[in-house]
C-alpha positions in Angstrom: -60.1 56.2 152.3 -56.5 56.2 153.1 -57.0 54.8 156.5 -58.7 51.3 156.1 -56.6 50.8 153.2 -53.5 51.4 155.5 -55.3 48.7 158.1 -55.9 46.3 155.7 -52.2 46.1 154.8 -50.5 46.0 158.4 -53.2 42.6 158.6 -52.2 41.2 155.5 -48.5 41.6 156.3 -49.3 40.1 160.1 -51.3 37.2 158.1 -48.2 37.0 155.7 -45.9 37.0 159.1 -48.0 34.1 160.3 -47.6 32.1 157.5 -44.3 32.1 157.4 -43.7 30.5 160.8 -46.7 27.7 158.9 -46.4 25.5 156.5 -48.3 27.2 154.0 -49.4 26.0 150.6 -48.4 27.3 147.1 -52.3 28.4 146.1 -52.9 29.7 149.9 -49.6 32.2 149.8 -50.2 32.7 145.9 -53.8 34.5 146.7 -52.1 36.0 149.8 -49.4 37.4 147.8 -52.0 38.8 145.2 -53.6 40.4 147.7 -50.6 42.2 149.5 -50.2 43.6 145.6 -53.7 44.8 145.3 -53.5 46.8 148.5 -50.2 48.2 147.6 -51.7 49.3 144.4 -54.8 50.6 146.0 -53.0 53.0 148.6 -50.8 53.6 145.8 -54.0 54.9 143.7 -55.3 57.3 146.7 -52.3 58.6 147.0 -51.9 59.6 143.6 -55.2 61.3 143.6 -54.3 62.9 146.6 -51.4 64.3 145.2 -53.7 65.8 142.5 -55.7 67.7 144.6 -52.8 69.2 146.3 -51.9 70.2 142.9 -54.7 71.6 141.6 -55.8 73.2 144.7 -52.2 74.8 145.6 -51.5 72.9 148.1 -48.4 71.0 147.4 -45.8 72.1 149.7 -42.1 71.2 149.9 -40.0 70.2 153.1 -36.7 70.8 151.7 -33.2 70.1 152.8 -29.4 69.5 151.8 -28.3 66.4 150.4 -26.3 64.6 147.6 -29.0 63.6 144.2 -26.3 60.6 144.1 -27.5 59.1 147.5 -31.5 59.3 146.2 -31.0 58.3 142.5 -28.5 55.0 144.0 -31.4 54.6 146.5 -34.4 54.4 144.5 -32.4 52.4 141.7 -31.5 49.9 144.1 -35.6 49.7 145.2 -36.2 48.8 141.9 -33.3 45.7 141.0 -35.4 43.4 142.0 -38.3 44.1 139.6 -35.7 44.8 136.9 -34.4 41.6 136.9 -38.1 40.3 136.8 -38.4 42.1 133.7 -35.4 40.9 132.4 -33.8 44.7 132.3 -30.5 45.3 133.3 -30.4 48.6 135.3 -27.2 50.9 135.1 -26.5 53.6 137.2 -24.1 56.6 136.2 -23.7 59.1 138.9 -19.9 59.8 139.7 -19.7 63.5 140.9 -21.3 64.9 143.9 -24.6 66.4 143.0 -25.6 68.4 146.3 -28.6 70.5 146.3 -31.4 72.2 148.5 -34.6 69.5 147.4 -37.5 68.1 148.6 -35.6 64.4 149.5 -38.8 62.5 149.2 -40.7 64.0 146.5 -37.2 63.8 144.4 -37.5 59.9 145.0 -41.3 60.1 144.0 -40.2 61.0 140.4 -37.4 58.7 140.5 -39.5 56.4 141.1 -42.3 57.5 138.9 -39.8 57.2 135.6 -37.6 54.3 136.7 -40.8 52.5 137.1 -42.4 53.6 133.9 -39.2 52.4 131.8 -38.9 49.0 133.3 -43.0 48.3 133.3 -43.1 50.0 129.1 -39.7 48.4 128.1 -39.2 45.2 129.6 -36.3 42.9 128.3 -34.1 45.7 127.7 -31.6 48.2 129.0 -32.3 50.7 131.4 -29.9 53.7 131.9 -30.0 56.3 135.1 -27.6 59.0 134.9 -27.5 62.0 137.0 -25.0 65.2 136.0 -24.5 68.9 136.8 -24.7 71.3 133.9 -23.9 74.7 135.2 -26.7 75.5 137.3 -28.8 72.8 136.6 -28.9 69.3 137.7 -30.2 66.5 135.1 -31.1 63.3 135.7 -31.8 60.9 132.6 -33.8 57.8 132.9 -33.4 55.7 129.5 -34.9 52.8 128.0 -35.1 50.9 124.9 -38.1 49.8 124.2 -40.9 51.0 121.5 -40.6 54.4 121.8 -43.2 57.3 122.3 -45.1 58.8 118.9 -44.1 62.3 118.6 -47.7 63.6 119.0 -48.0 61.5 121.9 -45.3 62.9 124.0 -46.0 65.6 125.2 -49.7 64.4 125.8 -48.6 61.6 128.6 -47.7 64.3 131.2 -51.5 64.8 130.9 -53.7 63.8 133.8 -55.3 60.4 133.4 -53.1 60.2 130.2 -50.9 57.2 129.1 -48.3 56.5 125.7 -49.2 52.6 126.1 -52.8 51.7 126.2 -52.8 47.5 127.0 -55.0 46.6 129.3 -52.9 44.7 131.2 -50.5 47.8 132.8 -52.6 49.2 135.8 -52.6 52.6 137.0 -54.8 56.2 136.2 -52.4 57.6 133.8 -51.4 60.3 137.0 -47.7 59.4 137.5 -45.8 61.9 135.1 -48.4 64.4 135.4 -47.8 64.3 139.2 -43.9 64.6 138.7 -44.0 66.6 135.8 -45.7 69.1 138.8 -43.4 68.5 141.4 -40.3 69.3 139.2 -42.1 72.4 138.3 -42.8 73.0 142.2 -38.9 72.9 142.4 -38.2 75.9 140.1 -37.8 72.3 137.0 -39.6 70.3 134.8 -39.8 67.0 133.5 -38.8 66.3 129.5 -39.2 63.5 127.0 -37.0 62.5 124.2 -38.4 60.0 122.1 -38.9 58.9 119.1 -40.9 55.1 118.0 -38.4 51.7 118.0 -36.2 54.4 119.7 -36.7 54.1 123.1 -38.0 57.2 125.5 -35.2 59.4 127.4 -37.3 60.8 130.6 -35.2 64.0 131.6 -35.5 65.8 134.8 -34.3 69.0 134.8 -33.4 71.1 138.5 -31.9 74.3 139.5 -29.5 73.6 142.3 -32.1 74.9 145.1 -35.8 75.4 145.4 -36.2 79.2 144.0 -36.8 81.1 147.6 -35.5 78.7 149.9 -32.7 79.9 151.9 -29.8 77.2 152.1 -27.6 77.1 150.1 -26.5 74.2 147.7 -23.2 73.5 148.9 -21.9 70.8 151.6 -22.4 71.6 155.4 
């Protein structure tokens, strides 16, 4: 499934290419734009249910490595400006000291992305704070927002699979995203934690130990 949906974006960004080098008109590169989103969305889809079955079946593996949390967290913030400003949320970043740890680089940036996404697409037109700190042996990175908050009975619920806080129609996606990082924290010796209260905002909170429990490098620079 994966595959044609992998063609069908390398020819709509060779069509999008094309385009640009034509005079194209506003409806023409608005339904070509529209489309571009659609596929991203779809592959985005399959590879969230892929990600489940790994899950559930075991299968989830990590390829882990030394780094600084302050490179990934700067990284995937700065991924997501753009569509804060589109949301009208300004996105602040708070990570000062060296974080370095032993962690799977791109399935950190998966959550990262995961909450950071979540608090600009349930809490537009408001403030979004990142922070990352070390607290002993743990690392904790904080994603923030301000919007309407999460119903105490509902918060535990949306690390669920297929499960969702915000119902509107309008928000796409299965409902897999926290459940899927919520796992992949775990798979890191972590987990994933909500703060929230309604009108309050939601406080996302991912909690690590410095390395991957087993792995043998140690969290210190080379």
């Amino acid at each position: 499934l994966r595959t044609p949906l992998m063609t069908l974006q390398l020819r709509l960004d060779t069509l999008a290419e094309a385009l640009e080098r034509e005079a194209c008109d506003a409806d023409t590169c608005g339904m070509l734009e529209s489309a571009i989103r659609q596929a991203d969305r779809l592959v985005s889809l399959v590879d969230g249910m892929l990600d489940v079955s790994r899950i559930t079946s075991g299968r989830l593996t990590l390829q882990v490595d030394r780094f600084d949390l302050r490179d990934a967290v700067t990284e995937v913030a700065d991924r997501f400006r753009e569509a804060a400003t589109r949301a009208g949320c300004a996105l602040a970043v708070a990570a000062h000291e060296p974080i370095v740890g032993v962690w799977d680089r791109l399935r950190i940036e998966q959550i990262l992305s995961n909450l950071l996404g979540n608090a600009i697409k349930y809490a537009p037109h408001g403030p979004v704070e990142v922070d990352a700190v070390r607290r002993g042996e743990l690392v904790l990175v904080t994603v923030r927002d301000h919007g309407g908050g999460i119903a105490p009975e509902d918060v535990e619920r949306v690390f669920g699979q297929f499960e969702r806080a915000v119902t509107t129609r309008h928000l796409g996606g299965l409902g897999m995203g926290l459940y899927i990082a919520r796992q992949i924290a775990i798979a890191h010796g972590g987990t994933i934690h909500c703060d929230s209260l309604p009108g309050q905002g939601a406080a996302f909170v991912l909690e690590l130990p410095s390395r991957v429990p087993g792995v043998g490098l140690e969290p210190t620079l080379p």
